[in-house]
C-alpha atoms as one frame of an Amber mdcrd trajectory, in Angstrom:
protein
 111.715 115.633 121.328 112.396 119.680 120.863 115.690 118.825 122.410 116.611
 115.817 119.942 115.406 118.210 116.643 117.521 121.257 117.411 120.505 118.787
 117.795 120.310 117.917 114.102 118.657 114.201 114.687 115.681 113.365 112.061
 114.077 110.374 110.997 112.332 108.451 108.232 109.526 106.466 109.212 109.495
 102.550 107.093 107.316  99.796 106.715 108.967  96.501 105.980 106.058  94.128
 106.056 102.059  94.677 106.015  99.098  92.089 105.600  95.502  92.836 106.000
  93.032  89.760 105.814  89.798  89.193 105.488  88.223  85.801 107.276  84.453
  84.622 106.975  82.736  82.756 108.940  79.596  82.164 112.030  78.454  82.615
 115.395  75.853  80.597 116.665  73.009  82.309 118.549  70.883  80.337 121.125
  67.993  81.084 123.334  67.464  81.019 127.512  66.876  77.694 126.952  70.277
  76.988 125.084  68.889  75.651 122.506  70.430  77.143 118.919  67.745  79.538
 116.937  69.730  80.845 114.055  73.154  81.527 112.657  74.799  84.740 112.022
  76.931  85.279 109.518  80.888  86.836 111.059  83.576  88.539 109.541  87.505
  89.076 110.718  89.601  92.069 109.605  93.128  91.035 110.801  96.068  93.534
 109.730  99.928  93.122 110.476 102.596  95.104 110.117 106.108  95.676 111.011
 106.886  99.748 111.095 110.038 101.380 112.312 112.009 104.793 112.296 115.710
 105.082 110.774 117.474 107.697 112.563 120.345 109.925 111.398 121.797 113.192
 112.505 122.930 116.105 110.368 126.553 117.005 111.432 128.777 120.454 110.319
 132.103 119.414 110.502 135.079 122.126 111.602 135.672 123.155 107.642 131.349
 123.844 107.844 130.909 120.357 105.647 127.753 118.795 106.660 127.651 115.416
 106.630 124.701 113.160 107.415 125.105 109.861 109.853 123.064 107.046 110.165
 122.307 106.491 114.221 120.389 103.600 114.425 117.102 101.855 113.704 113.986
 101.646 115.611 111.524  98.993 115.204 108.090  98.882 116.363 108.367  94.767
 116.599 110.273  91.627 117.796 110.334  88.802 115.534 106.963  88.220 114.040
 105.004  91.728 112.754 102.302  93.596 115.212  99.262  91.958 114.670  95.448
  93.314 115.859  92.645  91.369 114.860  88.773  91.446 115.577  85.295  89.838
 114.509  82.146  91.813 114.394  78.692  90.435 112.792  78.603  91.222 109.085
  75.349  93.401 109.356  77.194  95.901 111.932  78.264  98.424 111.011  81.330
  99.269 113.842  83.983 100.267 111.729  86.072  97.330 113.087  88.251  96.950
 110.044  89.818 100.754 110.559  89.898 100.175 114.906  92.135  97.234 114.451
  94.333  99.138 111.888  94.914 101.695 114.503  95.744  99.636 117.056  98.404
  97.800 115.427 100.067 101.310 114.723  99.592 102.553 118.165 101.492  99.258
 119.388 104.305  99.785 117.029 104.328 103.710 117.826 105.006 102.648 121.356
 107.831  99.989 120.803 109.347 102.561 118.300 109.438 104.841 121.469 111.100
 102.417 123.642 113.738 101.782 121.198 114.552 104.854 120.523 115.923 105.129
 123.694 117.684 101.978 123.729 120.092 103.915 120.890 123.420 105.000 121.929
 121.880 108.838 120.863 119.420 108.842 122.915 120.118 107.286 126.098 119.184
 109.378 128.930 122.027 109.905 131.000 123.574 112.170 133.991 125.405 112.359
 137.093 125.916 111.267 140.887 125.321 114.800 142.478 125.395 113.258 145.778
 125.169 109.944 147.539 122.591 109.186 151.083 122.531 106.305 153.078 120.076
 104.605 151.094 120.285 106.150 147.475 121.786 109.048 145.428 120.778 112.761
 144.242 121.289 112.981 140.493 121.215 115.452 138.342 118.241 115.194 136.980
 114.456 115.953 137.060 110.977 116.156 134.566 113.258 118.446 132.638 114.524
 115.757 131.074 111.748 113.361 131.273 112.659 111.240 133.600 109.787 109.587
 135.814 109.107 107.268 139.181 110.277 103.948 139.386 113.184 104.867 135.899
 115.730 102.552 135.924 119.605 103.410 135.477 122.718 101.532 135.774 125.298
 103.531 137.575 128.722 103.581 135.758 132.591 104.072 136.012 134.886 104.608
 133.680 137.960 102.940 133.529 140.964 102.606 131.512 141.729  98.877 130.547
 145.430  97.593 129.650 144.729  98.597 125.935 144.170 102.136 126.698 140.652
 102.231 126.029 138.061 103.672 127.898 135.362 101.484 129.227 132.171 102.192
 130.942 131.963  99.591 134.053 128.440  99.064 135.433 128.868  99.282 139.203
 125.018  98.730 139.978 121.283  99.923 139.091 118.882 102.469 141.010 115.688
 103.283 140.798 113.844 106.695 140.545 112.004 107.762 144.198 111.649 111.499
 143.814 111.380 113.653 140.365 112.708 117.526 140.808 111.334 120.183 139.514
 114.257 121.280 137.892 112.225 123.277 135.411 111.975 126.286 137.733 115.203
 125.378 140.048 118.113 124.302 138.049 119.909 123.158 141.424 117.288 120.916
 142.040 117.944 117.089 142.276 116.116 113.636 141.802 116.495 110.857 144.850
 117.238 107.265 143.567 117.171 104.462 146.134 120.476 101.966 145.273 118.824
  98.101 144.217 122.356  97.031 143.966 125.842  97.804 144.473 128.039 100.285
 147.063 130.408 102.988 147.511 128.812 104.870 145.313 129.987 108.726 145.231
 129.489 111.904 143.635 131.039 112.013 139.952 129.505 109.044 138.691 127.437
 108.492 135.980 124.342 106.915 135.228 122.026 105.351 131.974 118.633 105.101
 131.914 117.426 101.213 131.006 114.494 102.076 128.898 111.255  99.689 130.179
 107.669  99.870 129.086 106.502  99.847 132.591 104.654  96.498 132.314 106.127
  92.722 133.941 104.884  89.732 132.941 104.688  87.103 136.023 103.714  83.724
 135.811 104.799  81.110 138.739 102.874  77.943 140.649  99.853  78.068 143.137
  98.286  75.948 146.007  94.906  78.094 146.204  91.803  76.690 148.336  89.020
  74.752 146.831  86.701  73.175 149.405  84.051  70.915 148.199  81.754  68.858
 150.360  80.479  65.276 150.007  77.246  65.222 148.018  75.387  62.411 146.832
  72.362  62.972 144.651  72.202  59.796 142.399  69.156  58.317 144.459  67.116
  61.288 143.741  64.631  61.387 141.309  64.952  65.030 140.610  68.884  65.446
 140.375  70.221  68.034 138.215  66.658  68.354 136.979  67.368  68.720 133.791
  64.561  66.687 132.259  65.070  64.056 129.546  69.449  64.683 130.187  68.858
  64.750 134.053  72.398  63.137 135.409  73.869  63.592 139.358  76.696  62.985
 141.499  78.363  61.692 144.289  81.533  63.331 146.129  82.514  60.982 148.423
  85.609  62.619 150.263  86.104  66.777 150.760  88.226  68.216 148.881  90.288
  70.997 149.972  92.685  72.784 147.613  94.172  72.344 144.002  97.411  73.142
 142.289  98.605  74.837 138.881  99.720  77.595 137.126  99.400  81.238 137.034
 100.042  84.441 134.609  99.715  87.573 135.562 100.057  91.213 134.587 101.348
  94.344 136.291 101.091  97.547 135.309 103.272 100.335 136.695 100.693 103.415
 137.781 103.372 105.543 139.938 103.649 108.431 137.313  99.748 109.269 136.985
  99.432 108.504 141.033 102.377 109.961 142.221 103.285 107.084 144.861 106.203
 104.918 144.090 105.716 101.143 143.246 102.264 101.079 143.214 101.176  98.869
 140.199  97.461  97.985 138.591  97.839  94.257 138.222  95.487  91.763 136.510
  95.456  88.142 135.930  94.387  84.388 135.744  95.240  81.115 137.789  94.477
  77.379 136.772  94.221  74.697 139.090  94.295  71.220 138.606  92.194  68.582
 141.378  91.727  65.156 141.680  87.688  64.414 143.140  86.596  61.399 144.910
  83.179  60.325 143.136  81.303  59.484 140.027  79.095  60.602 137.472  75.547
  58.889 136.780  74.598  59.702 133.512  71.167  58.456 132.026  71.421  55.891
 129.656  68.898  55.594 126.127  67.838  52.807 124.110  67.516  53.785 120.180
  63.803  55.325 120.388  64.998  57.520 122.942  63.815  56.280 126.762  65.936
  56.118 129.499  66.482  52.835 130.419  69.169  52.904 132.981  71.976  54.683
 134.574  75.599  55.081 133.517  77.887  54.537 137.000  81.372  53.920 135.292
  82.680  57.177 135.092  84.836  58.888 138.016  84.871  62.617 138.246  88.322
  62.534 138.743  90.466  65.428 137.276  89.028  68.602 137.330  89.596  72.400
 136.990  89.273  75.257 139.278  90.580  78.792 138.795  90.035  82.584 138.961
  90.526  85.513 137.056  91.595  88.442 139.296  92.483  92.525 139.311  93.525
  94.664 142.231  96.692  96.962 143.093 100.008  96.252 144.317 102.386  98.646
 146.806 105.784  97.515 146.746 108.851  98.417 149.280 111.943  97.753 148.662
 115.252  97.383 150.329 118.378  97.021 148.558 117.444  94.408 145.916 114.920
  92.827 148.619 110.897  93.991 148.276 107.922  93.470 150.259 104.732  93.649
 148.713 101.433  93.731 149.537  98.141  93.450 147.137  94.662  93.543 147.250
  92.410  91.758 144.791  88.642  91.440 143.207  88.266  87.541 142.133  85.659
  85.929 139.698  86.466  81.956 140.993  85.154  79.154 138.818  84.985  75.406
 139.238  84.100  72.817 136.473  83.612  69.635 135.930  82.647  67.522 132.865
  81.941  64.136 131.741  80.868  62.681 128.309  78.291  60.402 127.833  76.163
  59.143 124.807  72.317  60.117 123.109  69.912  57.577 121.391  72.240  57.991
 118.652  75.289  56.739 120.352  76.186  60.675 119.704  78.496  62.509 122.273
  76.784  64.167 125.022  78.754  66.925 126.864  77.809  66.946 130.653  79.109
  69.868 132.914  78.816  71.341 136.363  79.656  74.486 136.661  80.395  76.473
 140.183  81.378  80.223 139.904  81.566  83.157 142.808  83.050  86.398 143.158
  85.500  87.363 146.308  88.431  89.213 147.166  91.976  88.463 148.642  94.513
  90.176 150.197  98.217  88.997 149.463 101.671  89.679 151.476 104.923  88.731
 149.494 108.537  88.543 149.090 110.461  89.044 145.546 114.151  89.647 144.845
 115.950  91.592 141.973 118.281  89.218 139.916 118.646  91.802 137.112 116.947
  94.943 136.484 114.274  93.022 134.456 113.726  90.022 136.096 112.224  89.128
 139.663 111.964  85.506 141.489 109.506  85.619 144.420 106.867  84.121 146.829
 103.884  84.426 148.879 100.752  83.793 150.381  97.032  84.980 150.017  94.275
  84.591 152.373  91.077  84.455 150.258  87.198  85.580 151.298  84.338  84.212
 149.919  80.473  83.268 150.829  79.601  79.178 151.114  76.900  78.173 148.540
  75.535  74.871 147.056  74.544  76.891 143.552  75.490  75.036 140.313  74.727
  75.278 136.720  74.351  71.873 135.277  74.373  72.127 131.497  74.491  69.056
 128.692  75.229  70.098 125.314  74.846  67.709 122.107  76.586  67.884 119.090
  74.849  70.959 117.213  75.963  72.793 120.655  72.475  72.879 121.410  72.544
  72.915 125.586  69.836  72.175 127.926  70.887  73.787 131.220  69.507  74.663
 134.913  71.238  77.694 136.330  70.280  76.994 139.824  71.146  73.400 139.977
  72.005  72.339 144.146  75.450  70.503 144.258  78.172  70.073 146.808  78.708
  73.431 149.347  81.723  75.419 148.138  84.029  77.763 149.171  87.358  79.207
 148.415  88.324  80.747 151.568  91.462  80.520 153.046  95.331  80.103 152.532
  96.588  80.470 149.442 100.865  79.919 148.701 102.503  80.839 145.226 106.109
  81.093 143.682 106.862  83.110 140.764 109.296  84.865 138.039 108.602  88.620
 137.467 110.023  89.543 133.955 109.919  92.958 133.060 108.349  93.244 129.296
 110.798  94.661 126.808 108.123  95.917 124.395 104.111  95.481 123.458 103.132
  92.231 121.226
């Protein structure tokens, strides 16, 4: 920043668009039992807003004429504005309505940032000092900010039929080693080459600004084994009293297939190893489960007078939300990476059936664990920001037979048994994905 001031740059900050709202409404608050014992009154302070920085510079011509020129614009948000929104009870009092404020701006401080550099002005860019087998030296180091993992297109210019000069891309590398260049002027950063060849001393090279966060979302086959159960003989069931329902699973089932979004979060800077990356996410899978439901049926005063066989379970869900870290080598535009993960794994299945008042009655069955996994994969640059890839996972879990059987009517009232016994479970094993890794271009 010191550098772009004492070179005559300044800015002008601008809001184009701000809305802050104000929404009322309720939370309901139940007891261990489920069972609804009062409403609270809510409130929602919501505030958008789409901020940016107009750049110029302040040039002194030969003749000492200064002259002011507009460089470019930098907004803080794609499309719709930067929205941050939160609830909080109205008797609390968190100062929610400032915290969400705050966070919008931070968001749009940090896209600002990004595109900043994405102007002409500002574009980071130096020089092939030297070339290895694997990478080059540039000229380059934390004097200029640059960090682990940067991004730059290395460029040639040429001279096209018209005379003009042209910068041609040849290929991108990516930051392995910062220098110190602070105290050693002579001192140059390593880049490994992602793509192209024959590189050699001379050339030049742009940063590609990225926010250092990729958005990945691909298909799964993860494990879900489920045993054959049959409780709809037994008096006690689910025992869940008046609502008390079972189930049969007649065949095991074994795995289920959907989708999955993830997030990764670059960490090499503030750990000082290249590629490593925090990463965070969720997976949905969709199974189809060999059995039925037997739900009590009621006559209108309320007794049970028989048992409701017509409904397969059918489709179901099973997924996990998950967080670990991921170490990534690369070769060329080839990586290998490997990832360790913590996993909260749920199953569910639901069915509806009807009260004495021929109202809805939600019944569930709920299955939930926690694990880990470790992963091994294969992903391949297409572009600087964007990835296709594939791997597998083997997953480790306990075996239990734990449930939570839960029936909810319509005023959400829910009577529920937390340590229902159901089918064993487990979601160990082999797990196979595919996916696109996009890098983000800004925050939302």
């Amino acid at each position: 920043m010191e550098s772009i001031l004492n070179s005559g740059f300044f800015y002008v900050p601008y809001i184009e668009y701000y809305k802050r709202s104000i929404t009322h409404d309720e939370r309901l608050e139940k007891n261990d039992k489920g069972k609804v014992v009062r409403k609270i009154p809510t409130i929602t302070y919501s505030h958008e807003i789409k901020l940016g920085l107009l750049w110029y510079q302040l040039k002194i011509d030969q003749s000492n004429k200064p002259a002011v020129v507009f460089v470019g614009a930098a907004n803080g948000w794609e499309g719709s504005g930067i929205e941050r929104s939160e609830t909080k009870d109205v008797d609390s009092n968190d100062d929610v309505d400032w915290k969400v404020f705050r966070e919008a701006v931070t968001v749009s401080s940090f896209n600002i940032a990004t595109e900043t550099k994405k102007l002409e002005a500002f574009r980071l860019t130096g020089t092939v000092y030297e070339t290895t087998t694997f990478g080059v030296q540039l000229n380059l180091g934390n004097r200029e900010g640059i960090g682990l993992d940067d991004t730059y297109w290395v460029e040639e210019l040429e001279e096209n039929e018209a005379g003009e000069i042209k910068k041609n891309r040849r290929g991108f590398i990516k930051i392995r080693e910062v220098a110190n260049n602070k105290n050693d002027e002579s001192a140059t950063s390593y880049a490994q080459t992602i793509t192209g060849s024959n590189y050699s001393p001379g050339l030049s090279v742009t940063e590609i600004p990225m926010i250092g966060i990729n958005a990945v979302i691909g298909l799964g086959s993860i494990p879900v084994n489920i045993k054959p159960f049959d409780n709809s003989k037994s008096t006690k069931k689910f025992d869940l009293s008046k609502y008390n329902f079972g189930i049969s699973v007649t065949n095991e089932t074994k795995s289920a297939i959907g989708p999955f979004f993830w997030l990764q979060g670059n960490i090499a800077n503030s750990t000082k190893i290249s590629e490593l990356w925090f990463h965070m996410g969720a997976t949905l899978g969709f199974m189809s489960i060999d059995g039925k439901f037997y739900l009590p049926k009621y006559n209108v005063l309320g007794i049970q007078n028989g048992i409701d066989s017509s409904l397969d379970i059918g489709a179901s869900l099973s997924g996990y939300a998950n967080f670990g870290l991921v170490k990534k080598f690369y070769f060329r535009r080839f990586g290998l990476l490997f990832q360790a993960d913590l996993k909260y794994w749920m199953t569910y299945l639901s069915a509806t059936g009807k009260d004495k008042n021929n109202d809805d009655l939600s019944y569930s069955l709920t299955h939930d664990m926690i694990g880990m996994d470790g992963r091994v994969g294969l992903e391949m640059y297409i572009t600087p920001t964007l990835l296709i890839g594939g791997g597998a996972e083997y997953n480790l879990f306990p075996q239990n037979n734990v449930w939570t059987a839960t029936v909810t009517d319509k005023d959400k009232n829910e009577t529920k048994n937390s340590d229902a016994v159901g089918p064993d479970t487990k979601y160990s094993g082999l797990g196979f994905y595919l996916y696109i890794n996009y890098a983000l271009p800004s925050l939302k």
